[in-house]
GUFIKE-508005 format. One record per residue (C-alpha): x, y, z; residue number from 0. Coordinates in pm, whole numbers, m for minus. Layout:
[paza [X Y Z] NUM]
...
REM end
This chain:
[paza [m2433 389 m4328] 0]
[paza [m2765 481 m4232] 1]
[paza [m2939 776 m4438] 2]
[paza [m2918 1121 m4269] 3]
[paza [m3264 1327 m4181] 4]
[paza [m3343 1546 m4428] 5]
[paza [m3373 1822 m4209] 6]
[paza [m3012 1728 m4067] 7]
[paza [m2653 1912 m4282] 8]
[paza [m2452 1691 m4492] 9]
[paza [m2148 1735 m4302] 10]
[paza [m2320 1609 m3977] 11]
[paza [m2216 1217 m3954] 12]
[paza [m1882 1308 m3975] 13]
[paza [m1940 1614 m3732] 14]
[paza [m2091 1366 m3492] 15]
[paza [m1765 1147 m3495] 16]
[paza [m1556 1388 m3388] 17]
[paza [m1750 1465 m3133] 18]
[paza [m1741 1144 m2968] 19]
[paza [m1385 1198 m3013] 20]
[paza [m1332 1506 m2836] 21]
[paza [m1537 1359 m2543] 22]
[paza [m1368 1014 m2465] 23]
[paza [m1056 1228 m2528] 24]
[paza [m1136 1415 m2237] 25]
[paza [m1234 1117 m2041] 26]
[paza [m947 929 m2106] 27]
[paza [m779 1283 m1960] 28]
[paza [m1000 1310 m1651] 29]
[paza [m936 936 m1572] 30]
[paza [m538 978 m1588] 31]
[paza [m618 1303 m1348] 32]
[paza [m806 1058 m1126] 33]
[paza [m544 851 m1106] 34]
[paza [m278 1067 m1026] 35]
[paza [m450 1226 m781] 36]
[paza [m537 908 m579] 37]
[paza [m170 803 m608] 38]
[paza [m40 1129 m450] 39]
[paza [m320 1076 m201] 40]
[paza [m221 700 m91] 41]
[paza [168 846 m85] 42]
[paza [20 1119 131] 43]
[paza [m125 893 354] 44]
[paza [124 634 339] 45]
[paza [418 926 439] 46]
[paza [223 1021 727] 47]
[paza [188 692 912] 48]
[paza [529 618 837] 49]
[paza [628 989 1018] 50]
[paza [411 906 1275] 51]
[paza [540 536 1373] 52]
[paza [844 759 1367] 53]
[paza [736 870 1742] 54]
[paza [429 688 1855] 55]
[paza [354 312 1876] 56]
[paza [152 326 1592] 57]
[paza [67 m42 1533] 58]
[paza [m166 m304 1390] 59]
[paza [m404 m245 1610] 60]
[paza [m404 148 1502] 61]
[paza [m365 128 1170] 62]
[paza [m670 m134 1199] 63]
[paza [m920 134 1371] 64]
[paza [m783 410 1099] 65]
[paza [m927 160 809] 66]
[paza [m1274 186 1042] 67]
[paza [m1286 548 1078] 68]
[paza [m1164 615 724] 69]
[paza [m1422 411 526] 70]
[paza [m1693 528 822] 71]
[paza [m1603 873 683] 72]
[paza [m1571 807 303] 73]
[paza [m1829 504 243] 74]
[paza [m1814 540 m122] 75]
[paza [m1414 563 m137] 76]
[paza [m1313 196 m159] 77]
[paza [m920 145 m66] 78]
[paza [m916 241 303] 79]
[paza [m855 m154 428] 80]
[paza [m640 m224 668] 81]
[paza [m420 m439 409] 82]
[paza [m407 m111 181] 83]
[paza [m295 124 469] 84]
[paza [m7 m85 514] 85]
[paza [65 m86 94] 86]
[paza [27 309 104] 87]
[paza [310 280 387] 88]
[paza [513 63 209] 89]
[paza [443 313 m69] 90]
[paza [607 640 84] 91]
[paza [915 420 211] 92]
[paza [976 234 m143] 93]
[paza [938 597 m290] 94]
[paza [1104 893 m86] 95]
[paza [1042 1266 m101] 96]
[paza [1321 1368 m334] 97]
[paza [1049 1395 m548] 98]
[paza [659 1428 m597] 99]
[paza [547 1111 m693] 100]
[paza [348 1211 m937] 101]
[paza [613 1305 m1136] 102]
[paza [821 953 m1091] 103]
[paza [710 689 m1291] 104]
[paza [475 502 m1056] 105]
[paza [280 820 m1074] 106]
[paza [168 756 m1434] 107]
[paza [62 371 m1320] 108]
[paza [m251 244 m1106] 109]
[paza [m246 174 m813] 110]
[paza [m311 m190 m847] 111]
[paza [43 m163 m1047] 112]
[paza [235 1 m761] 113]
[paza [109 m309 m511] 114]
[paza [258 m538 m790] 115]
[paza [579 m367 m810] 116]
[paza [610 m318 m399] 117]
[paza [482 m714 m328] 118]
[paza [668 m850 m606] 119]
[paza [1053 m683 m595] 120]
[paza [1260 m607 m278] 121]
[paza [1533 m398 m468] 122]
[paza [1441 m58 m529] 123]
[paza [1661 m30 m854] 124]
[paza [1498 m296 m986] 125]
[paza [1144 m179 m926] 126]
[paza [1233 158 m1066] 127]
[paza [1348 m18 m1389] 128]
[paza [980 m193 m1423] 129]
[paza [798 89 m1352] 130]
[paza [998 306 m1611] 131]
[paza [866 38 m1878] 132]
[paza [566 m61 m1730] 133]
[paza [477 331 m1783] 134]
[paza [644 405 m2121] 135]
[paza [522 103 m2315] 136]
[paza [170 75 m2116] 137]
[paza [159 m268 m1993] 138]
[paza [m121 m432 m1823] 139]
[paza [m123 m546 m1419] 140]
[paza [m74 m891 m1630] 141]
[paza [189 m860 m1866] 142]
[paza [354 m666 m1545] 143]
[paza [386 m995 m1311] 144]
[paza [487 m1181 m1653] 145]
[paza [777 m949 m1700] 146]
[paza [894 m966 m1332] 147]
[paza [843 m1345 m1297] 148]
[paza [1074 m1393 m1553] 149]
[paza [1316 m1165 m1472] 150]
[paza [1333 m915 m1773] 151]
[paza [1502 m673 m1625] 152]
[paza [1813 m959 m1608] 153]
[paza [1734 m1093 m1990] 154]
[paza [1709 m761 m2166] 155]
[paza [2040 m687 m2363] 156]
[paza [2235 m989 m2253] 157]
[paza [2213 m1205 m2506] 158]
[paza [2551 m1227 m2732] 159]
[paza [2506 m975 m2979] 160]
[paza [2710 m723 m3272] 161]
[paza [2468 m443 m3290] 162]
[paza [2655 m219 m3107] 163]
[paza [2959 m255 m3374] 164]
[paza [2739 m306 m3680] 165]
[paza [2485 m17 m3614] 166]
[paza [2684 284 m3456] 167]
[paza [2493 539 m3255] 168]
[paza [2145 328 m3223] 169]
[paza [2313 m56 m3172] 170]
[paza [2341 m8 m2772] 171]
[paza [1997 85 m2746] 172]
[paza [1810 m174 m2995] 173]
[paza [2053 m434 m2832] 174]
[paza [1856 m358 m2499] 175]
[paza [1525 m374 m2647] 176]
[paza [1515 m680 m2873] 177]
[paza [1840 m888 m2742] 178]
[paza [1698 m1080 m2455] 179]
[paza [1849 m1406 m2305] 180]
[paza [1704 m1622 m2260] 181]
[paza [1372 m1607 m2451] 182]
[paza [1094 m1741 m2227] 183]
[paza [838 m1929 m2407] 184]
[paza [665 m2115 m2148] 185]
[paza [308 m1995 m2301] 186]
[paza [382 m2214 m2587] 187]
[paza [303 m2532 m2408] 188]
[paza [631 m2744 m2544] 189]
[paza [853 m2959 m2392] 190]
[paza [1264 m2810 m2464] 191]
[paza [1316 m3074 m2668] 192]
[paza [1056 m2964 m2941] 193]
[paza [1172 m2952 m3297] 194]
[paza [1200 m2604 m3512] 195]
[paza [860 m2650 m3692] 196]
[paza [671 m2725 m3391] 197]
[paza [818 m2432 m3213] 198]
[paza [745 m2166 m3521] 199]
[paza [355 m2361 m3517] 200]
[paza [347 m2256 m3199] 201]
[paza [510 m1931 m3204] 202]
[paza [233 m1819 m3484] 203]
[paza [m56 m1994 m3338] 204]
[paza [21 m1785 m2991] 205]
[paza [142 m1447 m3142] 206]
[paza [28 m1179 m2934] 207]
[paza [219 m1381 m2654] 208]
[paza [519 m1463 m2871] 209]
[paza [537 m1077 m2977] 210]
[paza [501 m939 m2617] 211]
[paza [808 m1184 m2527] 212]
[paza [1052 m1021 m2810] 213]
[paza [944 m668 m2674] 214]
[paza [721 m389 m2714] 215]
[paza [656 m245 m3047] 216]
[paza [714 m593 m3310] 217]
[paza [426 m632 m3550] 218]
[paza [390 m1001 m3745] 219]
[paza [488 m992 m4082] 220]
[paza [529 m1373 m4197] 221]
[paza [565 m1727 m4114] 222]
[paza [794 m1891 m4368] 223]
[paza [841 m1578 m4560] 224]
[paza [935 m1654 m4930] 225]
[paza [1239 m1499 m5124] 226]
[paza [1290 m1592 m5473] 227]
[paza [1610 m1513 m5555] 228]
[paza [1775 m1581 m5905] 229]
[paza [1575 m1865 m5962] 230]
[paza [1587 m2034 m5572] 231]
[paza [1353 m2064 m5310] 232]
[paza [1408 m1928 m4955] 233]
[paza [1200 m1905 m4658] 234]
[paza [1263 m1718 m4359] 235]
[paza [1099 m1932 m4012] 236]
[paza [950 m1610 m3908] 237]
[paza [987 m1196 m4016] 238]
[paza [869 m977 m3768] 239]
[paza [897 m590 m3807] 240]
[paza [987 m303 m3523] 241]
[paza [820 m47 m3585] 242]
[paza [1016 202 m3303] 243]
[paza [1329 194 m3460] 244]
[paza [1172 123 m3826] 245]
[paza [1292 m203 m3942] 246]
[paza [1267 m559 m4036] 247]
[paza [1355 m828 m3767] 248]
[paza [1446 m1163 m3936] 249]
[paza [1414 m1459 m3694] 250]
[paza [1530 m1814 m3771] 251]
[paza [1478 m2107 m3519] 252]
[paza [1713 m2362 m3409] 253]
[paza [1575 m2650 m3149] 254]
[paza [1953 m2781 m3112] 255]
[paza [2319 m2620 m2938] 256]
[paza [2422 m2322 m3139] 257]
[paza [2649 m2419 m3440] 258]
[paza [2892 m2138 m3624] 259]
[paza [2736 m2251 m3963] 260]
[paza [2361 m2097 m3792] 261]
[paza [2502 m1735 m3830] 262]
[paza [2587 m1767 m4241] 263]
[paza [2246 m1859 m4277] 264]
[paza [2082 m1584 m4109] 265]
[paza [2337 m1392 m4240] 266]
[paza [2212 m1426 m4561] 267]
[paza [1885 m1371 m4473] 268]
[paza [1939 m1044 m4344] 269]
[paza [2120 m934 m4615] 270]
[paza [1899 m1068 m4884] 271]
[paza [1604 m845 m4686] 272]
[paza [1766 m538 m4712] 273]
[paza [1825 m560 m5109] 274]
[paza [1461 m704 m5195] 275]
[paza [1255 m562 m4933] 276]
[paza [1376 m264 m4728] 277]
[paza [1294 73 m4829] 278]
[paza [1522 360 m4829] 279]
[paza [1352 536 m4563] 280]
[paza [1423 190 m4346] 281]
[paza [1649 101 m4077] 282]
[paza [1920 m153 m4163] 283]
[paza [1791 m498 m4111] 284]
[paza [1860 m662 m3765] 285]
[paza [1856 m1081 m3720] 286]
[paza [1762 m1266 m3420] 287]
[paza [1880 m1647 m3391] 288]
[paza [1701 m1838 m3169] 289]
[paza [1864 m2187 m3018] 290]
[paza [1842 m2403 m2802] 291]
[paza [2162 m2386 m2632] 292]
[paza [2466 m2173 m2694] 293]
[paza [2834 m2171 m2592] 294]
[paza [2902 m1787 m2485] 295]
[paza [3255 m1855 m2641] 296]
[paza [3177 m1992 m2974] 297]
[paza [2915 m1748 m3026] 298]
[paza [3140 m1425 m2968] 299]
[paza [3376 m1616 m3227] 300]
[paza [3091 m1593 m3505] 301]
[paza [2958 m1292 m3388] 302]
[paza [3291 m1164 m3525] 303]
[paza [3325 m1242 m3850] 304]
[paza [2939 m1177 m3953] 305]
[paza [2900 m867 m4169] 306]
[paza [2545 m809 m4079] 307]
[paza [2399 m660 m3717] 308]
[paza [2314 m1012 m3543] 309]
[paza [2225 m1131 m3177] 310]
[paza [2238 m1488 m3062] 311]
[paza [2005 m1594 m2774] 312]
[paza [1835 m1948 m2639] 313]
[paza [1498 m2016 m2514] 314]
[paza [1358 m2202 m2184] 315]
[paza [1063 m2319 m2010] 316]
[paza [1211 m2313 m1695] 317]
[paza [941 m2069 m1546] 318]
[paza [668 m2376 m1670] 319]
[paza [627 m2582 m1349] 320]
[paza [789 m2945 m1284] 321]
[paza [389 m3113 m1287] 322]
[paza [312 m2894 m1599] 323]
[paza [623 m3008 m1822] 324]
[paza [544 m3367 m1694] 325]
[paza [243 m3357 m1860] 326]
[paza [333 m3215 m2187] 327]
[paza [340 m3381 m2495] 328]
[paza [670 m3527 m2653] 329]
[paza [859 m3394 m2895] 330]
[paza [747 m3671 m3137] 331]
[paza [423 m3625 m3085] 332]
[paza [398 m3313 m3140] 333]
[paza [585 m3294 m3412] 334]
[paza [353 m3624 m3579] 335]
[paza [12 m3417 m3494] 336]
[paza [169 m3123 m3696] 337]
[paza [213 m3368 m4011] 338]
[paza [m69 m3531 m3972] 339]
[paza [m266 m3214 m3944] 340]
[paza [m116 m3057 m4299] 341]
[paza [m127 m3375 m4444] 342]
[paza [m494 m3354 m4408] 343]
[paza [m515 m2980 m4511] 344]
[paza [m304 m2994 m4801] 345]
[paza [m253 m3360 m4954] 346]
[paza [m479 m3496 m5246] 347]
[paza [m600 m3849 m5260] 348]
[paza [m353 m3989 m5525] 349]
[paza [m560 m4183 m5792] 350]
[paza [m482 m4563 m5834] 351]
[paza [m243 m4600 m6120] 352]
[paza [m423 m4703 m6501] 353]
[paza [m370 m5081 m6533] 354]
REM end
């Protein structure tokens, strides 16, 4: 830290950085104000070319010379096109006057977000239900389109799960957040046939990506996380913690069909993290086993008779397109490059035996 004037107070570095705290504070505040001001605007706008179509031919041709006079009238204000008149329309009629807007969820987004959701989903319902997140967990235009394109809103909570019967009172809810079904993990770049370590390499190596896909609020914890208990070795494929609800997530990777004998492992797992590493304060432990395929049936069966709060879903890179998963590597040659790259990390030339 640099060394303060002498004519300058003690106290006035740290002075300073509040300061600069108080003002981008109050930026952040005047661009959310912004914001919600030119989304009641464009739902303004939108509503009254929508009432007015109601009675005169207001057409293309219209709506074109009211994108001419607007930006003739407000140079500076960019967003008066003729494509964006027609989104502000859209706007009012995907969003009716029961209302203000700005207090509905698409209110706390930008505008760019509200095209995304009116372009990108026909069903109202549905584009309620992505706004509601989009807003609450503060997702990006990006992670937005990667959410609807694979259908979230028809993954979240359906994968086969006990939470609800292990964890009273907080199961339904933590079954909607991290139980999703299938897992999408196109970003990984791997053909469906890729074996368990090649999946967790990739998994790590892409983790912001892989975290995003489990849901909002997981934070990394370990890859191959070791227990030592009474005298064994045990490593967990990969330990993530959620930090809403307060708890360790154990995850364990299976390339193959879902077999019974999957859940005693995890099983054990779970309960081996809640005696060694959970603290008091802590939320039970929750496990996530990730397969390949799964019978619906055979997984309620083990569901069953596991003591331990448990959810059972596959993965797919169905959403990866046909030329893209042509291309890929195979599942042997992936899984060769991953030897041969620890084998050169880790391994020792092995002197020549003494003659």
């Amino acid at each position: 830290m640099p060394q303060l004037e002498p004519d300058l107070p003690g106290d006035y570095a740290a002075a300073l950085t509040a300061l600069k705290t108080l003002v981008r504070e109050a930026q952040h505040r005047a661009q959310r104000v912004v914001n919600t001001a030119m989304i009641e605007l464009y739902w303004n706008i939108g509503r009254s070319i929508l009432d007015r179509q109601a009675d005169e031919p207001w057409g293309s041709r219209v709506l074109e010379r009211l994108a001419k006079d607007l930006k003739a009238e407000f140079p500076h204000m960019r967003g008066f096109s003729r494509t964006n008149l027609y989104n502000m329309r859209a706007f009012a009629a995907a969003w009716d006057a029961s209302e203000p807007i700005v207090q509905t969820p698409s209110g706390q987004l930008s505008w760019s977000h509200n095209v995304t959701l009116l372009t990108k989903i026909d069903d109202h319902e549905v584009r309620t239900w992505y706004a509601s997140r989009a807003a609450q967990h503060g997702w990006s235009v990006a992670v937005l389109e990667h959410q609807i394109s694979t259908n979230l809103h028809a993954r979240a909570g359906a994968a086969p799960n006990n939470l609800e019967a292990r964890l009273p009172g907080v199961g339904t809810d933590l079954a909607r957040e991290v139980a999703k079904d299938p897992l999408v993990l196109d970003f990984l770049g791997l053909t469906e046939e890729a074996q368990e370590h090649a999946i967790e390499e990739a998994m790590t190596l892409r983790m912001a990506q892989t975290l995003a896909e489990f849901g909002p609020g997981f934070a990394f914890v370990g890859r191959q996380h070791h227990l030592s208990i009474d005298g064994d070795d045990f490593y967990i494929d990969l330990l993530l913690y959620h930090v809403p609800s307060d708890r360790y997530v154990v995850v364990e990777l299976k390339a193959g069909k879902f077999k019974p004998e999957n859940l005693g492992q995890l099983n054990f797992y779970v309960a081996a993290v809640n005696d060694t590493m959970r603290l008091p304060r802590q939320a039970p432990t929750v496990g996530i086993l990730v397969c390949g395929s799964k019978s619906e049936r055979v997984v309620r069966y083990a569901l069953e008779g596991s003591t331990q709060p448990l959810a059972v879903t596959s993965y797919t890179y169905e959403a990866l397109p046909a030329d893209e998963q042509a291309t890929l590597p195979s599942p042997a040659a992936i899984t060769a490059a991953l030897e041969h790259e620890n084998s050169d990390a880790t391994d020792a030339p092995t002197p020549a035996p003494a003659q």
